[in-house]
C-alpha positions in Angstrom: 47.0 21.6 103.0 49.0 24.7 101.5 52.1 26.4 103.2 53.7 29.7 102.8 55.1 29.3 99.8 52.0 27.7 97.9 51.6 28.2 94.0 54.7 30.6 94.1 56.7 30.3 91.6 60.4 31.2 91.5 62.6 32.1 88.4 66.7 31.5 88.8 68.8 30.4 85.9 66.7 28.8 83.3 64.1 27.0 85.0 61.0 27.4 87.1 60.9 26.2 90.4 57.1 25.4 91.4 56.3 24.6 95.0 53.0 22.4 94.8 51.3 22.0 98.3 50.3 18.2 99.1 48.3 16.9 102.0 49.5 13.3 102.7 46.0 12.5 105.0 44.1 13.2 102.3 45.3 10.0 100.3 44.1 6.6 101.2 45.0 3.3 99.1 42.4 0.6 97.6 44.2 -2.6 97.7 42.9 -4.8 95.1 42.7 -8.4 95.6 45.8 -10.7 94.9 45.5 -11.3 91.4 44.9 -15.1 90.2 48.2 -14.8 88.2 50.5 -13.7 90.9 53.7 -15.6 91.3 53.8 -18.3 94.0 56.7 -16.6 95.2 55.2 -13.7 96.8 52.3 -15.5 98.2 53.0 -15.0 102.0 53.2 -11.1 101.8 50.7 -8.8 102.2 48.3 -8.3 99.7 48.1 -4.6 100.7 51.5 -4.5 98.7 50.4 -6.2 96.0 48.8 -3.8 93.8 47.0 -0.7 95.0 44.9 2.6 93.8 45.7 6.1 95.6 42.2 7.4 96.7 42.9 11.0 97.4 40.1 13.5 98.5 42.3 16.7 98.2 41.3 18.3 94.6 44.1 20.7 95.4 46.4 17.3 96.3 45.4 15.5 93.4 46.3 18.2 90.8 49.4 19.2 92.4 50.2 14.9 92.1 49.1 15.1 88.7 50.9 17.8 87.4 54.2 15.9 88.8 53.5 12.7 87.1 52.9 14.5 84.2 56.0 16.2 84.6 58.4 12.9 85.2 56.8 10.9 82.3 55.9 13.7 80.0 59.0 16.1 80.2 61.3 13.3 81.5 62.6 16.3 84.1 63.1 15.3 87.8 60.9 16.1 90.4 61.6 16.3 94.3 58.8 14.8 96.8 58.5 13.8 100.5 59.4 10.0 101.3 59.6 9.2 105.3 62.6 8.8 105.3 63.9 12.0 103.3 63.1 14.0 100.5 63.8 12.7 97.0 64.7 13.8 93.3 62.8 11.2 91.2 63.2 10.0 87.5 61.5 7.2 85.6 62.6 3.9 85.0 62.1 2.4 82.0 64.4 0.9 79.2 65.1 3.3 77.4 64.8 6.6 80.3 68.8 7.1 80.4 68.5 10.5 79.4 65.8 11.2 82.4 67.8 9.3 84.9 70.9 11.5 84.0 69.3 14.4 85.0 69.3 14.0 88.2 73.0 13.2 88.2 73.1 16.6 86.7 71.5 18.8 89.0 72.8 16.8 92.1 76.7 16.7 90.4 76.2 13.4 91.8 79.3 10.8 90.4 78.2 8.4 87.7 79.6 5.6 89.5 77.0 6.4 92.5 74.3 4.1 91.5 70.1 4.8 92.7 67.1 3.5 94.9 64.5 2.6 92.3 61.1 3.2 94.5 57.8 1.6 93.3 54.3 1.8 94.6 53.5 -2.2 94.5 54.9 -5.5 94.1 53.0 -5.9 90.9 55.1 -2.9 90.1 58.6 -5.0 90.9 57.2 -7.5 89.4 56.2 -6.1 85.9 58.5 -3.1 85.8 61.9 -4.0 87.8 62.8 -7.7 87.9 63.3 -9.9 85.0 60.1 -11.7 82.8 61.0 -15.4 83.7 62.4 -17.8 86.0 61.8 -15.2 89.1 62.2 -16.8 92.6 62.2 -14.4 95.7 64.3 -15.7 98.4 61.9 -16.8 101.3 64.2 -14.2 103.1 63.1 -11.3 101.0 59.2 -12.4 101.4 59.6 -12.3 105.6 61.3 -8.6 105.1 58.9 -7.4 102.6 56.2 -8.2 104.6 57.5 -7.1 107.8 59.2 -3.7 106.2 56.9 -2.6 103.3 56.1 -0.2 102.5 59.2 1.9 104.8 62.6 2.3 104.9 64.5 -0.8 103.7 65.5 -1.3 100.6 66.5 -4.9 99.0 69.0 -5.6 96.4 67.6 -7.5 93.2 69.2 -9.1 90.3 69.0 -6.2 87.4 69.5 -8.3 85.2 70.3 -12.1 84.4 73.5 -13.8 83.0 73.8 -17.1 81.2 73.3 -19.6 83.9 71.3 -19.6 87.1 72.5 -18.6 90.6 73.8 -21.4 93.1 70.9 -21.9 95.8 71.7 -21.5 99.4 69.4 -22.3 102.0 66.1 -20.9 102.8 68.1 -17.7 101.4 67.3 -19.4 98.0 69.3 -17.4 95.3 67.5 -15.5 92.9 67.0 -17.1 89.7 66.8 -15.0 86.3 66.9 -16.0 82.6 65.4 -12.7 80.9 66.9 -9.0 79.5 67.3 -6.2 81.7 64.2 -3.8 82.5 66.7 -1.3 84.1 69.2 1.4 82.5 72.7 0.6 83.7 72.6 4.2 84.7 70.8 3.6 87.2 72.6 0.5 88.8 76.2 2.4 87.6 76.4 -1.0 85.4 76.2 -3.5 88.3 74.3 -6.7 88.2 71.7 -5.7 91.0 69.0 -3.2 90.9 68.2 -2.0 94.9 64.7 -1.6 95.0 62.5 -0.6 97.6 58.7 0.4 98.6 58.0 3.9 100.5 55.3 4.1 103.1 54.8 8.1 102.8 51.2 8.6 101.1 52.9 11.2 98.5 55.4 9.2 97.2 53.4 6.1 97.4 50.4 7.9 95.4 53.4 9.8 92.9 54.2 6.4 91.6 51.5 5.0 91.1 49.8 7.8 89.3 53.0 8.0 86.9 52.5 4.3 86.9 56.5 3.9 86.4 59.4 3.2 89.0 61.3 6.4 90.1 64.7 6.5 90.9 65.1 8.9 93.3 68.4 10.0 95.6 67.8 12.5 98.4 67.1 15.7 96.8 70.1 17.5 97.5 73.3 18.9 95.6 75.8 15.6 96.3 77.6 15.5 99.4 75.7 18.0 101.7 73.3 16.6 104.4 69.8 15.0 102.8 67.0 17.0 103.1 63.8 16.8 105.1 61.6 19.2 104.4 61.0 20.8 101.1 62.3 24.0 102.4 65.5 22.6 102.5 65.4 21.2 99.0 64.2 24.6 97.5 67.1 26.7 98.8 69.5 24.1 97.8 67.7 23.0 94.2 66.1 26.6 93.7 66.3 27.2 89.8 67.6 23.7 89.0 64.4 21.1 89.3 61.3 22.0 88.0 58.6 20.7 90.8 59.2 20.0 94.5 55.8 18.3 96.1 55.3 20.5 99.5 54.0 18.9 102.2 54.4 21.0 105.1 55.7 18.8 107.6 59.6 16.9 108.1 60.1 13.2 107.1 59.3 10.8 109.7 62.2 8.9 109.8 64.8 11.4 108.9 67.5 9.7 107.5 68.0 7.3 104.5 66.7 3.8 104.2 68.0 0.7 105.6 69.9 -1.3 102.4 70.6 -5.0 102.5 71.7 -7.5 100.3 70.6 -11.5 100.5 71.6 -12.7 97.1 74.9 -13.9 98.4 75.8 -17.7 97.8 76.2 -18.2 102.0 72.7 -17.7 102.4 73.5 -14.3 104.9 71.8 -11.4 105.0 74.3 -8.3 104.7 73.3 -4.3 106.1 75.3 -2.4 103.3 73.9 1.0 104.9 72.1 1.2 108.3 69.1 3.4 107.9 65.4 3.5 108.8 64.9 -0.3 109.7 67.1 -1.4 112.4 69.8 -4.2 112.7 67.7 -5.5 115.9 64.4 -5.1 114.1 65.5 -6.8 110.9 67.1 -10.1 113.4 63.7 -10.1 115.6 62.0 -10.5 112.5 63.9 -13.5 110.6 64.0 -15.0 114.3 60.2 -15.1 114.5 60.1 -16.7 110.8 62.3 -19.2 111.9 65.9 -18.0 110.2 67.7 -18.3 113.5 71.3 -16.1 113.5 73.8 -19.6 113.7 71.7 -20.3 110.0 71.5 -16.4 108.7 73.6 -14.1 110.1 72.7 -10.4 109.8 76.0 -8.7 108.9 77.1 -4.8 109.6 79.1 -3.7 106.2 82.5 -1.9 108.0 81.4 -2.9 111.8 81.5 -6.7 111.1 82.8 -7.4 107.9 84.9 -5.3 104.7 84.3 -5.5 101.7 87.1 -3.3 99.6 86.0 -4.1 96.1 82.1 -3.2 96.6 83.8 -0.3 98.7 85.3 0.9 95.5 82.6 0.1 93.3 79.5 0.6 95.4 76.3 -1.4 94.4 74.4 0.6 96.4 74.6 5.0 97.5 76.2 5.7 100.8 79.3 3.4 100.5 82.0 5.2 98.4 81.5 8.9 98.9 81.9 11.5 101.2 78.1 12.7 102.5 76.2 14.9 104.4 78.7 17.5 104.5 77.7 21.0 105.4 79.1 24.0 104.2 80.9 24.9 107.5 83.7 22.1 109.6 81.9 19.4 111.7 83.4 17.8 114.3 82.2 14.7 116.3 82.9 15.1 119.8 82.7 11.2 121.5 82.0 11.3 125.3 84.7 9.1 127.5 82.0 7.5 129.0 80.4 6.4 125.7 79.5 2.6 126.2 80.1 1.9 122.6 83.7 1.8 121.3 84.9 3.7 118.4 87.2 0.9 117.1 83.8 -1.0 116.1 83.5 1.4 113.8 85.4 0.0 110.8 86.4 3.3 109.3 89.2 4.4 110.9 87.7 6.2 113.9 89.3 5.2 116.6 93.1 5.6 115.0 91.8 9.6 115.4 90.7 9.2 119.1 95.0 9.2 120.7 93.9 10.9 123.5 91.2 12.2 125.7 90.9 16.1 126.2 88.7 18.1 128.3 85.4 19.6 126.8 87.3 23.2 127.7 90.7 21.9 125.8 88.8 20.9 122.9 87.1 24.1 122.0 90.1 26.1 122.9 92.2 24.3 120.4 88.8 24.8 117.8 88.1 28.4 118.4 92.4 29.1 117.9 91.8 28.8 114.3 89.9 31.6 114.0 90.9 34.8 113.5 91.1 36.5 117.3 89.1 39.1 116.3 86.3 37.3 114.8 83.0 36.8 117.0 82.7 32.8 116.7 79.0 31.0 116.7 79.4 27.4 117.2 76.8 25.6 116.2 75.8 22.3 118.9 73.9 19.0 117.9 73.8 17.8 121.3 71.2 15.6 123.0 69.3 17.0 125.8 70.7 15.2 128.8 74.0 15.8 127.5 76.7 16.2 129.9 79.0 18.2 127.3 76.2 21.4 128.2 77.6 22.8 130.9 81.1 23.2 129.9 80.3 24.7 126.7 77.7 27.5 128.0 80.8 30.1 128.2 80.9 30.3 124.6 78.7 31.9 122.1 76.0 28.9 120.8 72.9 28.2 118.8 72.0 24.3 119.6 69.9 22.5 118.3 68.9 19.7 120.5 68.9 15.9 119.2 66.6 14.6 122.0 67.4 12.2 125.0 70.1 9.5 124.1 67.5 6.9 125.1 65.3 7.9 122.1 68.1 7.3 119.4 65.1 7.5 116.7 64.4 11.3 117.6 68.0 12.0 116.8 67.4 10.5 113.6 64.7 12.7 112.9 66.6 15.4 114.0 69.7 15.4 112.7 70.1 16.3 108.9 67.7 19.1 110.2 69.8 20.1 112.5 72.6 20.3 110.0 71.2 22.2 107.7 69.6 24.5 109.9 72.7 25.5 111.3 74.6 26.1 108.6 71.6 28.4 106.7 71.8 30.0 110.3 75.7 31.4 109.7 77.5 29.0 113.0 81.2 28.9 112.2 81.7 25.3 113.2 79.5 22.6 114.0 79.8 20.4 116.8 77.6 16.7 117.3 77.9 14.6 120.0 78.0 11.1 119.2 75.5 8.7 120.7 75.3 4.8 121.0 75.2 2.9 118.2 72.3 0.6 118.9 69.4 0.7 117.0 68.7 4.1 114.9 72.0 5.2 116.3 73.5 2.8 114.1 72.4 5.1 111.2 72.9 7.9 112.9 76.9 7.6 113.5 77.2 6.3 110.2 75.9 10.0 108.4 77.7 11.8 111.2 81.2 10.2 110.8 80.8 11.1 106.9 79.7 14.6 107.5 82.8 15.4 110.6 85.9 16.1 109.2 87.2 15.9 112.8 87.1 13.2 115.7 87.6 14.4 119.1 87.7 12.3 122.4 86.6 14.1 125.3 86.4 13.9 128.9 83.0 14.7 130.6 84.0 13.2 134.3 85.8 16.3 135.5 84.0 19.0 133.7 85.9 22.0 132.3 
C-alpha cells in the first residue's frame, strides 16, 4: 500500500527523512508451538504470544520492514512506526545500547528522568531479552492480563533488575522473584528497579520487532510535550530532518492514545493504573473478576483519582506521570459542562480548585476572545462532541471544529483527539477549546491527556444557553 508521499525523500538539517510505505494486511503471524522449555509460569497464556514469525506477502512491505530493522540494529538511529495505539520512535534494547536509547531523548528533548515502554514481539522475547535469567515467577495476575490484553494497549511493570534478596509474596499477586544482572540500560528505566514492558497488537510494529529480533523502546514519536502522534503525517512535520525512517502506513492508530500502564509488584497484592490508556479500568476489573481475583481481594486502583503517590509523582517509573504533555503550540482550554455527571474534584490534580464558578458558554468566550488584540480576526479551534450542547452558543463566532464523536462512544473520542489537536493547530486556530466528557471507560484516558494539554479550566453553564 503506498501513500502520497512514498519513496520521497526529504533533506532538512543533516539527516534524511525517508517515508517507507507499509501495508499492515499484508502481514500475518506463524505462531510456533509452546516450546518444551517454556517456564511453567506462563503456561496458561496464549501460545499465539509465545513466540511467533511475521509472514508478510507485501515485497514492497517487507523491504520497507527490512530496511528499518536494519536501520535500528545496524545504525543504532531511531525509527518511528505505527502501533495502535500511537506512533512510536523506537531504539534497541540491549546491554550495552545506551548510546541508541539516548537518541531518542535527543531528537524528542525528552527529560532523562522520563523513563520508556520497552515493546517486544513475544513472550519468548520478555523472556530471553527483558526479564532476569533465573528465579522468574510471573504473578498469576500478570498471566490473566497478558492473556486477556496481549498483544494491545497495556503495558505491565517488571522487575529490571534484581537486588540481593527475594520479594515478599502477596497473594495470588505473588511477587516477582529475581536473582540475576540486569538485561536493561538504566537509561531506559531513568535508573528505576522496574522495566514497563509491553506487547503491541499493530502488524507493523509487531512484525518490526521481530525482524530486528531485539526489544524497542519506543515513546510516541513526537518532540516532548506536544500531543502524540497518529498518523505518520504528523510525525514527519514534527520529526522532519531529525529521524532517519518513519514506517508509513496510510491510515490513523486504532486506539489513539497511549497505552494503559499498571503496576502489580506491590507487596498488598493490588493491582495499581499508573496511566489510564487503551485498556480500560472496567475491562481490566471484568477480567480479574472472571479469573477469580474478586475487587475486596485485588483492588484495581486509579493513580491521582483514588490514591497519591508523591514520590513516584516526582520520580516517575513510568511516562505520563511527571511532565506536562500533549500541549499544542496554541492555549487549550477545557470547557466542563454543568450538567457533567462526573465531578471534577475526582480528578486528583487540582481541577476542581480552578472550577469557582459557573459562567455562561457566551461569558466564557467573551472573556477568551478579550485577550486578543481587537483588531485581530480570531479562529477558535472546537473539539466538541457531536451532540454537544455547547454548539449552539458558540456558532456566532468564527470556528473550525473538529468533532470528537457522541459522548456515548468515549472510544471514538479517543481516536479522535490528539488528531484533533494537531490538526488544529497545523490549521492556524488561535485557541483551542475541548469539551470534557465522562470519565468512564476510554474517557478515563481521555481527560487525563486533556487536563495536561489545557492550560485553562472553565466551568460552564449549558441550561440557559447564551
Amino acid at each position: 500500500m503506498s501513500s502520497p508521499s512514498s519513496h520521497k525523500l526529504h533533506r532538512e538539517h543533516s539527516v534524511v527523512t525517508r517515508m517507507l510505505p507499509v501495508d499492515p494486511s499484508s502481514i500475518s503471524f506463524v505462531e510456533d508451538p509452546i516450546s518444551q522449555n517454556q517456564e511453567p509460569s506462563t503456561s496458561s497464556t496464549s501460545s499465539a504470544i509465545d513466540t511467533c514469525t511475521p509472514h508478510i506477502t507485501s515485497q514492497e512491505t517487507l523491504d520497507s520492514l527490512n530496511t528499518a530493522a536494519r536501520h535500528l540494529s545496524v545504525t543504532r538511529e531511531p525509527v518511528a512506526f505505527p502501533t495502535e495505539t500511537v506512533y512510536g520512535l523506537g531504539a534497541i534494547v540491549t546491554p550495552d545500547s545506551t548510546a541508541a536509547v539516548k537518541r531518542i531523548y535527543e531528537l524528542k528533548g525528552r527529560p532523562s528522568d522520563n523513563p520508556l515502554i520497552v515493546h517486544i514481539s513475544s513472550l519468548k522475547m520478555l523472556r530471553e531479552q527483558v526479564l532476569p535469567d533465573q528465579g522468574i515467577t510471573i504473578p498469576r495476575m500478570y498471566e490473566v492480563l497478558m492473556k486477556a490484553f496481549w498483544p494491545g494497549p497495556l503495558t505491565l511493570l517488571f522487575p529490571a533488575h534484581s537486588p540481593s534478596s527475594t520479594s515478599p509474596t502477596a497473594g495470588d499477586s505473588s511477587s516477582l522473584q529475581h536473582q540475576s544482572s540486569s538485561k536493561i540500560p538504566p537509561v531506559v528505566t531513568a535508573n528505576h528497579p522496574t522495566v514497563a514492558v509491553r506487547m503491541p497488537s499493530h502488524p507493523i510494529a509487531r512484525a518490526l520487532i521481530a525482524l530486528t529480533n531485539i526489544p524497542l523502546a519506543a515513546p510516541s514519536a513526537n518532540s516532548s510535550g506536544r500531543p502524540s502522534p497518529t498518523k505518520a503525517e504528523h510525525v514527519f512535520k514534527d520529526l522532519n530532518g531529525k529521524v532517519g525512517i518513519i514506517l508509513d502506513d496510510g491510515a490513523s492508530s486504532q486506539v489513539g492514545l497511549e497505552s494503559t500502564v499498571v503496576d502489580g509488584l506491590n507487596v498488598d497484592g493490588h493491582l495499581r493504573v499508573l496511566r489510564p490508556g487503551g485498556v480500560t479500568v472496567e475491562d481490566i476489573r471484568r477480567v480479574l473478576d472472571e479469573n477469580g481475583m474478586r475487587e475486596d481481594e485485588v483492588k484495581v486502583l486509579v493513580h491521582k483519582r483514588d490514591y497519591r503517590d508523591d514520590e513516584q509523582e516526582s520520580a516517575p517509573t513510568t511516562p505520563g506521570m511527571k511532565y506536562r504533555h500533549y500541549s499544542p503550540t496554541v492555549p487549550v482550554v477545557l470547557l466542563v459542562p454543568s450538567t457533567e455527571s462526573s465531578s471534577p474534584s475526582n480528578s486528583g490534580d487540582g481541577t476542581a480548585d480552578k472550577l469557582h464558578v459557573t459562567e455562561s458558554v457566551r461569558a466564557v468566550l467573551d472573556s477568551l476572545i478579550s485577550r486578543f488584540e481587537p483588531t485581530q480576526n480570531i479562529t477558535l479551534g472546537l473539539l466538541l462532541t457531536s451532540d454537544s450542547a455547547l454548539l449552539d452558543p458558540i456558532q456566532s463566532i468564527t470556528t473550525q471544529i473538529h468533532p470528537l464523536g457522541a459522548r456515548l462512544a468515549p472510544n471514538v473520542t479517543a481516536q479522535r483527539l490528539f488528531d484533533g489537536l494537531l490538526t488544529l493547530d497545523n490549521d492556524g486556530v488561535d485557541l483551542i477549546l475541548v469539551e470534557s466528557i465522562d470519565e468512564v471507560r476510554e474517557g478515563l484516558a481521555v481527560m487525563n491527556r486533556v487536563r495536561k494539554a489545557a492550560g485553562e479550566v472553565r466551568r460552564v453553564d449549558v441550561s440557559g444557553g447564551c
